[in-house]
PAVODREN-883431 format. One record per residue (C-alpha): residue number from 1; chain; x, y, z. Coordinates in Angstrom, 2 decimals, always signed. Each point is the difference from the previous one (the first is absolute). Example, Ala and Ser with C-alpha at 12.3 -4.5 7.8 and 13.67 -1.06 7.14 Angstrom:
<recs>
<1, 'A', <+12.30, -4.50, +7.80>>
<2, 'A', <+1.37, +3.44, -0.66>>
</recs>
This chain:
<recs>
<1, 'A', <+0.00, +0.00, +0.00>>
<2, 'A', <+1.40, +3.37, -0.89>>
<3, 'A', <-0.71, +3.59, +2.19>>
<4, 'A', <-2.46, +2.15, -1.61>>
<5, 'A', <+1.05, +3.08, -1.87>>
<6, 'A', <+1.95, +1.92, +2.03>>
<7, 'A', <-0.45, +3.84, -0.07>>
<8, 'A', <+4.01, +0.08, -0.69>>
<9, 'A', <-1.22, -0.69, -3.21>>
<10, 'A', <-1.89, +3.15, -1.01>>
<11, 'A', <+3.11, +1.78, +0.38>>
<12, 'A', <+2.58, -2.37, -1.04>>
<13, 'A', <+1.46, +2.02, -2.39>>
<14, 'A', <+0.70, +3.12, +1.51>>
<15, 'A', <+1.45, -1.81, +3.12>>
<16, 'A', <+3.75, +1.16, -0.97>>
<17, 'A', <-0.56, +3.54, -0.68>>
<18, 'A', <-1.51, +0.67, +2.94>>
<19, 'A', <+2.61, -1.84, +1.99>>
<20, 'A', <+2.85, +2.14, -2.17>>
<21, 'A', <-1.62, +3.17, +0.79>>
<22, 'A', <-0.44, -0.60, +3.75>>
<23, 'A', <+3.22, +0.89, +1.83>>
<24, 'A', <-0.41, -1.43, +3.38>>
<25, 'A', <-1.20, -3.43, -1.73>>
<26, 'A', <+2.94, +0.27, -2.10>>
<27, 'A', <+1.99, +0.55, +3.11>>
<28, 'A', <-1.66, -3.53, +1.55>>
<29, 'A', <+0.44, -1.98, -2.74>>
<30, 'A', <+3.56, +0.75, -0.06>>
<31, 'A', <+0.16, -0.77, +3.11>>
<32, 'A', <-2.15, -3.34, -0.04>>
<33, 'A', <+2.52, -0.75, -3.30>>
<34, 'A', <+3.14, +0.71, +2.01>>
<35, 'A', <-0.97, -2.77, +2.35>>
<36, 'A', <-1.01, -2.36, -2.49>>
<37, 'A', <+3.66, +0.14, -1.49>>
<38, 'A', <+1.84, -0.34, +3.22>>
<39, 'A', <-2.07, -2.56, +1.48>>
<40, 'A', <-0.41, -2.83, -3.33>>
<41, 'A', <+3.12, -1.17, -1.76>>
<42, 'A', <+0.21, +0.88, -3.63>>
<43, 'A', <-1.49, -3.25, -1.41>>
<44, 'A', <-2.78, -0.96, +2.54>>
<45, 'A', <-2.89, -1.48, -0.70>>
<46, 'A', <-2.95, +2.11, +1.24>>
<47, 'A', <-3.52, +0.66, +0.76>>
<48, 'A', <-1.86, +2.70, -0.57>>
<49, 'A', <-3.28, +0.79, +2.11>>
<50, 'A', <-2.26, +3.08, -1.64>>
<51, 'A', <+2.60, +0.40, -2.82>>
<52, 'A', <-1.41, +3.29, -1.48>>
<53, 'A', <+1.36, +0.84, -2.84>>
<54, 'A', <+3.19, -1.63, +0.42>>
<55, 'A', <+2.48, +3.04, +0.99>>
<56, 'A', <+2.17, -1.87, +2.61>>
<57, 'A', <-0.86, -3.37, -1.85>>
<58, 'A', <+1.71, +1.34, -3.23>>
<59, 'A', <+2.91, +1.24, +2.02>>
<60, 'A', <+0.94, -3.33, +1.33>>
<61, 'A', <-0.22, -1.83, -2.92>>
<62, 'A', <+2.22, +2.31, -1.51>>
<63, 'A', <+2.36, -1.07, +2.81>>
<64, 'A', <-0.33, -3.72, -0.59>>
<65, 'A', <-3.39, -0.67, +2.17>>
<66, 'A', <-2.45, -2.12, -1.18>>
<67, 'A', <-3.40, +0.87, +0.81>>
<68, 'A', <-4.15, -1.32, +0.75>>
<69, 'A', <-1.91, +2.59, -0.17>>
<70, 'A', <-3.54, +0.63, +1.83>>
<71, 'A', <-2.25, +2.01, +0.06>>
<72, 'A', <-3.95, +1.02, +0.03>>
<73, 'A', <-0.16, +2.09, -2.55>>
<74, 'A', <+0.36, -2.01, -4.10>>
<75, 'A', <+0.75, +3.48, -1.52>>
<76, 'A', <+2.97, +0.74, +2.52>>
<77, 'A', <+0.68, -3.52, -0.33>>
<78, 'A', <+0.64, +0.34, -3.78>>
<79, 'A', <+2.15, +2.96, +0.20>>
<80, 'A', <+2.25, -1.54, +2.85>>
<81, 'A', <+0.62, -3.23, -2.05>>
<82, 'A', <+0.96, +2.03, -3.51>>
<83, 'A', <+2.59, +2.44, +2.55>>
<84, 'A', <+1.69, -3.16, +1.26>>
<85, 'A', <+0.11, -1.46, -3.44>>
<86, 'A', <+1.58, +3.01, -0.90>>
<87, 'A', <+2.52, -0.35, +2.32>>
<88, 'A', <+1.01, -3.14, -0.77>>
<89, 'A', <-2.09, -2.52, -1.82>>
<90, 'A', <+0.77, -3.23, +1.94>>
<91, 'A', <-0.68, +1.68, +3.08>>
<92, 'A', <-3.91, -0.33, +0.76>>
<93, 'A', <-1.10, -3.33, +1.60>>
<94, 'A', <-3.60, +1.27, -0.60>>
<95, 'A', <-2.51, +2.27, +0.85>>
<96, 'A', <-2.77, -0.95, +2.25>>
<97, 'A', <-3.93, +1.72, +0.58>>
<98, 'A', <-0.10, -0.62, +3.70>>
<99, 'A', <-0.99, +1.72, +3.25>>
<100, 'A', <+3.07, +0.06, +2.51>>
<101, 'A', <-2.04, -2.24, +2.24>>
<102, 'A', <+0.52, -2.89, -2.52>>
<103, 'A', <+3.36, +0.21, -0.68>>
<104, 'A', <+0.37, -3.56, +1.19>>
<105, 'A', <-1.90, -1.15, -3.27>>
<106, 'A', <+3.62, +0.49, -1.10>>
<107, 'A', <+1.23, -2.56, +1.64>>
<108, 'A', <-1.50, -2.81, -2.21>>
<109, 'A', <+1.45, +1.99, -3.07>>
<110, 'A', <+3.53, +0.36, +0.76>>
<111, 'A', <+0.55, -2.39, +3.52>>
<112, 'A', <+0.46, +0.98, +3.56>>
<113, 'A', <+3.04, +1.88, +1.34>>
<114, 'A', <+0.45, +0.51, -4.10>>
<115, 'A', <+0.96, +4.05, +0.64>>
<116, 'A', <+3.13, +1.18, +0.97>>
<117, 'A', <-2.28, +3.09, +1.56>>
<118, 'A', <-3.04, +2.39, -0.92>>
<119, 'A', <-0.88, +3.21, +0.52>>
<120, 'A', <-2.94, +2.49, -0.20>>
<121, 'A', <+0.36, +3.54, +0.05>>
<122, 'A', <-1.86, +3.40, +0.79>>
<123, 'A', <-3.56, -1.42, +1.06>>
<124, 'A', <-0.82, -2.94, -2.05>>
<125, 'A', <-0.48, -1.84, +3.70>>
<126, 'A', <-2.53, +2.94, +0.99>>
<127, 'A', <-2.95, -1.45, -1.88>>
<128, 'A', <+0.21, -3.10, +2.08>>
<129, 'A', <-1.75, -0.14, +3.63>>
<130, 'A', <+1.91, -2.63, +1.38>>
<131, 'A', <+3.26, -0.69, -1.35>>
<132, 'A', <+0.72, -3.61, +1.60>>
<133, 'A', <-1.40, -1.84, -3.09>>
<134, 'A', <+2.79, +2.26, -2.06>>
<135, 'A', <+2.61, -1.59, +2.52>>
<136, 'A', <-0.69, -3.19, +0.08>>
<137, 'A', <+0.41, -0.08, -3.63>>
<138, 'A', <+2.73, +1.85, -0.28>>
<139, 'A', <+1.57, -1.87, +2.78>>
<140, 'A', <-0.70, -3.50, -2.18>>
<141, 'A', <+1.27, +1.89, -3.47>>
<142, 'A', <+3.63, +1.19, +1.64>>
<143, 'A', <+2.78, -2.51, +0.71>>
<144, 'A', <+1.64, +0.24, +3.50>>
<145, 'A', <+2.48, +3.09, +0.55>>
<146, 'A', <-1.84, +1.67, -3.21>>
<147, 'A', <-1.56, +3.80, +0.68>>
<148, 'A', <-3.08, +1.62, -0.37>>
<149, 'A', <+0.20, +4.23, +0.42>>
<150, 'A', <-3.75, +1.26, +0.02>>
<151, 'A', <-0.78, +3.91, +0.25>>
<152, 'A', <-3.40, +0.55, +1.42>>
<153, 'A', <-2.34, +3.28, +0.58>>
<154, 'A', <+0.42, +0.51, +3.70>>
<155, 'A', <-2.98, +0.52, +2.22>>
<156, 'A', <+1.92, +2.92, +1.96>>
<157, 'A', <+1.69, +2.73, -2.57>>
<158, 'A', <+1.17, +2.93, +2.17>>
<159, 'A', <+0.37, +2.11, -2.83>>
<160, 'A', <-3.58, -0.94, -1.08>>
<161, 'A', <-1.06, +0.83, +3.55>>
<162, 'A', <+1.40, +3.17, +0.41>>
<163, 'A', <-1.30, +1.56, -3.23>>
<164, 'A', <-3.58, -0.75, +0.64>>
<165, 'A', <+0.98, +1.28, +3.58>>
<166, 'A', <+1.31, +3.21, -0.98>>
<167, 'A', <-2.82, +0.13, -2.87>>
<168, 'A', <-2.90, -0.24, +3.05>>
<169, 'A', <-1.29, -3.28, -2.02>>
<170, 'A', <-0.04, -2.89, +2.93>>
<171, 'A', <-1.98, -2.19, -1.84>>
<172, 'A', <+3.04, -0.03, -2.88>>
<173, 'A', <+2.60, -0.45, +2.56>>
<174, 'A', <-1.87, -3.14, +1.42>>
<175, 'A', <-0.84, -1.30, -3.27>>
<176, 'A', <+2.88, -3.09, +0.12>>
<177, 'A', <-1.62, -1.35, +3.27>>
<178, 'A', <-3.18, -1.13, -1.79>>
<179, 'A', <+0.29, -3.59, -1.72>>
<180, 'A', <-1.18, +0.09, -3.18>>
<181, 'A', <-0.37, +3.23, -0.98>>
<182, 'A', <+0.12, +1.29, -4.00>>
<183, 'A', <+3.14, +1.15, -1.08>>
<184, 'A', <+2.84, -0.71, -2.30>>
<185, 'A', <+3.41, -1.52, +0.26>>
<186, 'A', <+2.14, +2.06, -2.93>>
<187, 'A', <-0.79, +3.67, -1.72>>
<188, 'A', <-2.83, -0.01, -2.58>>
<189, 'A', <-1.29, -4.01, +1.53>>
<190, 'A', <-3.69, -0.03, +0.00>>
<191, 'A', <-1.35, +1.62, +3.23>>
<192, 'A', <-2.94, -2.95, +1.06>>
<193, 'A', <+2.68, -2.60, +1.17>>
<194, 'A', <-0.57, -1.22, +3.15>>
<195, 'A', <+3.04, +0.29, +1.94>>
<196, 'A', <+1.51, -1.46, +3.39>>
<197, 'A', <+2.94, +1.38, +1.43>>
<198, 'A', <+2.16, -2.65, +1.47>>
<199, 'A', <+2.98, +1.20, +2.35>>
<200, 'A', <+3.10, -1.54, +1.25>>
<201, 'A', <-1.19, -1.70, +2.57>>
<202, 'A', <-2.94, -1.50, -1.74>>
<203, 'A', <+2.50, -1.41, -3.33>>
<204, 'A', <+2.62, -1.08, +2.72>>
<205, 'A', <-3.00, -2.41, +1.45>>
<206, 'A', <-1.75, -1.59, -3.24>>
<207, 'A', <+3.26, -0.73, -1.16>>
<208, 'A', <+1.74, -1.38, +3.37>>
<209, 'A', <-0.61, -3.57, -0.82>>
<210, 'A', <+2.21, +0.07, -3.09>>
<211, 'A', <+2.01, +3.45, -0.01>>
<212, 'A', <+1.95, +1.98, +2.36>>
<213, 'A', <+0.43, +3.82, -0.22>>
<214, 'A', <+3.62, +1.07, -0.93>>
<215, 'A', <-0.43, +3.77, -0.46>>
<216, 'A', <-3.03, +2.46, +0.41>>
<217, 'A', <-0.06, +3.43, -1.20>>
<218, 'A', <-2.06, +2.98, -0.74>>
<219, 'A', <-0.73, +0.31, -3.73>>
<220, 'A', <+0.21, +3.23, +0.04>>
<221, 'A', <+0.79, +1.29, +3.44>>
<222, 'A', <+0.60, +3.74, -0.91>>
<223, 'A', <-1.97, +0.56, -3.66>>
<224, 'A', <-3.72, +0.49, -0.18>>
<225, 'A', <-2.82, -2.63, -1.54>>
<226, 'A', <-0.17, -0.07, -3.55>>
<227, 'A', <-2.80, +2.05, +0.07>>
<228, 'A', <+1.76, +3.06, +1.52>>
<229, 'A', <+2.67, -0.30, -3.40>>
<230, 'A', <-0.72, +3.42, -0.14>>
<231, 'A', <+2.25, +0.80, +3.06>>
<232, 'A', <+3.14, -1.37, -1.07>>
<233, 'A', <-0.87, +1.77, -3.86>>
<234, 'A', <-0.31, +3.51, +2.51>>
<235, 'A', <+3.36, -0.88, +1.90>>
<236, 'A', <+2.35, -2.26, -1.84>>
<237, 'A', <+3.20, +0.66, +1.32>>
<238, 'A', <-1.40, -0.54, +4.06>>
<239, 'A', <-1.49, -3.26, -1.41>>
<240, 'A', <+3.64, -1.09, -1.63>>
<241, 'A', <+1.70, +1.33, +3.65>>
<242, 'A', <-2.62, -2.25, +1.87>>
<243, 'A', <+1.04, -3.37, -2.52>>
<244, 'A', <+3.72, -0.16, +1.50>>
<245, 'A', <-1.43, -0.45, +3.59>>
<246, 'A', <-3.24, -1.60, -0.72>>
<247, 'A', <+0.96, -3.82, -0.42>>
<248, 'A', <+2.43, -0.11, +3.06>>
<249, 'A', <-2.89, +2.02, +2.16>>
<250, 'A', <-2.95, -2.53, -1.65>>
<251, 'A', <+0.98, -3.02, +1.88>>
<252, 'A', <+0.64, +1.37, +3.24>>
<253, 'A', <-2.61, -1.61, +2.49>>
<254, 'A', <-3.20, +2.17, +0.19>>
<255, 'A', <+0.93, +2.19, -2.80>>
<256, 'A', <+0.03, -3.68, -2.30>>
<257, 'A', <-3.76, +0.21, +0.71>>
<258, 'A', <-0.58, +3.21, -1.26>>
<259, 'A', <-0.08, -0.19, -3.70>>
<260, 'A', <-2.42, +0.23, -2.40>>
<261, 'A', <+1.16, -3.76, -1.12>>
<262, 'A', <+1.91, -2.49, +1.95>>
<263, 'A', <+2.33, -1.80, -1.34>>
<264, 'A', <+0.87, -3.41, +2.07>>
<265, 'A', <+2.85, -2.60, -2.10>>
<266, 'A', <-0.47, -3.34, +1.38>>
<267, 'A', <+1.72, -3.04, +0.05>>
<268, 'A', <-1.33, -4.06, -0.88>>
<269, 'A', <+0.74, -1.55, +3.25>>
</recs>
């Protein structure tokens, strides 16, 4: 059985620009990327949970990576799978139309502990309410010692908070403490996703029967949500001073729980 059409879908095609013209998603997905590179070796085999269009997909396989792809969304599907060909042709295992919560399906495809890791990045977990079927089948997909890095919307963003604050707006600054709730994971997503916000705490326990947490940071600590761009467009160079102290600063304790995203690397006990 395949997910319905996803409202990714409707607005498949203008995914990229939006996510090129939004500078504190730009400054997240380098981010998310940077960790991606230093965490998989250069010719792991990887999964992919709520692929997108295949940014950070394409950039591994360019390194050697090869890839399974999910995702909800056929459109954003399509578009990952042509990137990574792009990248390099033999590097797609295949593309999958799957919620996260099924990921195990996978398992019959390729075999258990058949991953050297997986990832999924910048609110692809968000749209699930419980994330401990995503674990389990992650957990029977990656082989021993293999890693999974997962960046999630956090349910407390102080930067979110004290906007709304300063703005008068309580209901807005409470917003993340709902379950549930509309909203959208990336600049220009549809807007009638329902949305969970799962924090450290909550990721470090669906995932403690397989997993343990390595490193937990703040992603980001110091810039706003993506949909305060306008902020960093207003004052670039205090946004570039705040990037050399930001990542050493995001996984101090407390301050790691900040974010707007948290982004927790775990290893395959």
């Amino acid at each position: 059985m395949t997910p319905p059409p996803s409202g990714f879908d409707a607005v498949a095609a203008r995914y990229d620009d939006d996510e090129r013209e939004n500078l504190a998603f730009a400054h997240m997905r380098a981010r998310s990327t940077r960790a991606l590179e230093e965490t998989f070796p250069t010719h792991a085999r990887l999964v992919e949970v709520g692929s997108g269009t295949g940014t950070e997909a394409a950039r591994l396989a360019a390194r050697g990576a090869r890839l399974a792809l999910v995702d909800v969304s056929t459109r954003l599907l399509e578009r990952a799978e042509a990137k990574v060909r792009g990248a390099r042709p033999d590097a797609l295992l295949g593309a999958h139309l799957l919620a996260a919560s099924r990921i195990g399906e996978l398992v019959s495809i390729y075999g258990p502990a058949s991953f050297d890791g997986g990832y999924s990045s910048l609110g692809p977990l968000n749209c699930e309410p419980s994330l401990e079927p995503v674990a389990a089948g992650l957990g029977a997909l990656i082989r021993p010692g293999g890693h999974l890095v997962l960046s999630v919307m956090n349910p407390l963003c102080a930067m979110e908070i004290a906007w709304f604050a300063a703005h008068g707006d309580w209901s807005a600054a409470a917003r993340r403490w709902r379950g549930g709730i509309a909203a959208s994971a990336a600049p220009g997503g549809p807007k009638d996703i329902p949305t969970w916000y799962h924090g450290r705490a909550r990721i470090e326990r669906a995932f403690a029967d397989a997993f343990h947490v390595e490193v937990v940071e703040a992603l980001p600590l110091l810039w706003p949500p993506t949909y305060l761009d306008f902020l960093v467009a207003r004052h670039p160079r205090l946004y570039r001073a705040l990037d050399v102290i930001e990542r050493p600063l995001a996984r101090w304790p407390l301050l790691r729980e900040l974010g707007d995203h948290v982004l927790v690397r775990l290893r395959r006990r």
